[in-house]
C-alpha positions in Angstrom: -0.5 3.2 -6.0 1.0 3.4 -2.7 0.1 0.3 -1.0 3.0 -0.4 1.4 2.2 1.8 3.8 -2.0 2.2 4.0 -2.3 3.7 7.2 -0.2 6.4 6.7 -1.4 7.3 3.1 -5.1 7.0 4.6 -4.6 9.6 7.1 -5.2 7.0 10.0 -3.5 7.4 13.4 -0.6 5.1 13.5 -0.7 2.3 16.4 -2.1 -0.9 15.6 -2.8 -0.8 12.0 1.2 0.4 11.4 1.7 -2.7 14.1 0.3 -5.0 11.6 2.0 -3.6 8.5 5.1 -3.8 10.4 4.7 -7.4 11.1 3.3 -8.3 7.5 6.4 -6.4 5.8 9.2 -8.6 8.1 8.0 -11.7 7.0 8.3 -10.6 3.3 12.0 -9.2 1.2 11.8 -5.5 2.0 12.4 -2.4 -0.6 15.0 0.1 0.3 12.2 2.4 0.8 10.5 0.3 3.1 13.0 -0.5 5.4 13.5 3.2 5.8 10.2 4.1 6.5 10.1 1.0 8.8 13.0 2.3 10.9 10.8 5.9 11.3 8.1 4.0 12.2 9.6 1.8 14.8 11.4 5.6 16.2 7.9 6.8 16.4 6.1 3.6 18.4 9.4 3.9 20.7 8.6 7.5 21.7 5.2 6.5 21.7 5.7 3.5 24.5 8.4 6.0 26.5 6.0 8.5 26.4 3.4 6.5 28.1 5.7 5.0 31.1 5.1 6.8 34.1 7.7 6.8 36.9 6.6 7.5 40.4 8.2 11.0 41.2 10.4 9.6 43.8 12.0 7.0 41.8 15.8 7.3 41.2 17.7 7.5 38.2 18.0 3.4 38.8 14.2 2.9 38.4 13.4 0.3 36.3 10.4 2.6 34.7 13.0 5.6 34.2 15.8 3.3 33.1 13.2 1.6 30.2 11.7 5.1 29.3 15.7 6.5 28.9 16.6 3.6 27.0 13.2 3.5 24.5 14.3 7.6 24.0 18.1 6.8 23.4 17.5 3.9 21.0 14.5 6.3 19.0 16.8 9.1 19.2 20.0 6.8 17.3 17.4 5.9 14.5 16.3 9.3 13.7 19.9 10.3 13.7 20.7 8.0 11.2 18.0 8.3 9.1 19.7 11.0 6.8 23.1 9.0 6.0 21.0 6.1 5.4 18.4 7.9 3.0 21.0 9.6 0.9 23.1 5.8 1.1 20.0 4.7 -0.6 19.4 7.6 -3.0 22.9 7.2 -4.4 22.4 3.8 -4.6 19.7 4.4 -6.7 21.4 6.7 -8.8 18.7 9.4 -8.3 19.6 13.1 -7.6 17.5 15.0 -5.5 15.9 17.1 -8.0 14.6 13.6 -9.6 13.4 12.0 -6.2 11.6 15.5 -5.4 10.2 15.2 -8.4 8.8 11.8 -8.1 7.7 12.7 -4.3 6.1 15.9 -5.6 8.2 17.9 -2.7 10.4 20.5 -2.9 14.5 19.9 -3.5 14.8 22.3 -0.5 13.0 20.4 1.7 14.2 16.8 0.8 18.1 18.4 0.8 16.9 19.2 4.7 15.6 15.9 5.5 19.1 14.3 3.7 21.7 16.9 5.6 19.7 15.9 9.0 18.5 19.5 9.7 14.7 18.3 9.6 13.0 14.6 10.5 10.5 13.7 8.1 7.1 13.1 9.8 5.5 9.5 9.2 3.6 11.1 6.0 6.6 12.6 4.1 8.2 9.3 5.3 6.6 7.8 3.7 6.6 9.5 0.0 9.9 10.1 -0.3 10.6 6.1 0.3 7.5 5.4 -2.0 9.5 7.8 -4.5 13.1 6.0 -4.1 11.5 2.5 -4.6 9.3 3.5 -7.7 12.4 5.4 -9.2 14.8 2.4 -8.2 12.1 0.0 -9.7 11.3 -2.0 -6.3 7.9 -1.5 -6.6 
């Protein structure tokens, strides 16, 4: 049923298996859905990498470390901003309302109105379903 996304749908942690699916699904056309869910998932890794660097407590704002950790935050930061305009873009597109894609996701309207007005970020998981949901609705899948 949902097999774009195994790792998440499994429950596994996402790292290197999400690495692979990420690498599989640029060689091939992506779905709207995908490409969304892609874009949460590259947000994620980012905060994943800045939150491993570790600058030496003296370093300056100029640090190499700091300056890489700042930027991997900023650009993971942009992409979750944009998330909402982009979903409901591709909603429209679709010409589902969000009763219908709440439906299909089996979520509530509430909670899928939040993720679209930008007032909550969807975790990998609901990610994930609501894209699955806009690409079987639109018929990509």
């Amino acid at each position: 049923m949902r097999t774009w996304c195994p790792s998440v749908m499994s429950g596994s942690s996402v790292g290197t298996v999400t690495t692979v699916i990420v690498l599989a699904m640029a060689r091939t056309k992506q779905t709207p859905g995908q490409r969304l869910w892609l874009s949460l998932c590259r947000a994620d890794d980012y905060d994943q990498q800045a939150a491993a660097i570790q600058p030496p407590q003296t370093a300056g704002r100029m640090d190499p470390q700091r300056a890489a950790q700042s930027w991997l935050q900023g650009v993971s930061k942009q992409i979750k901003e944009s998330f909402p305009d982009k979903f409901r873009q591709a909603r429209e597109g679709a010409g589902l309302t969000q009763q219908q894609l709440s439906e299909i996701a089996e979520m509530s309207v509430t909670g899928l109105a939040m993720i679209e007005r930008g007032e909550r970020t969807p975790n990998l998981d609901t990610a994930a379903r609501i894209c699955w949901a806009l690409d079987v609705a639109s018929g990509n899948v």
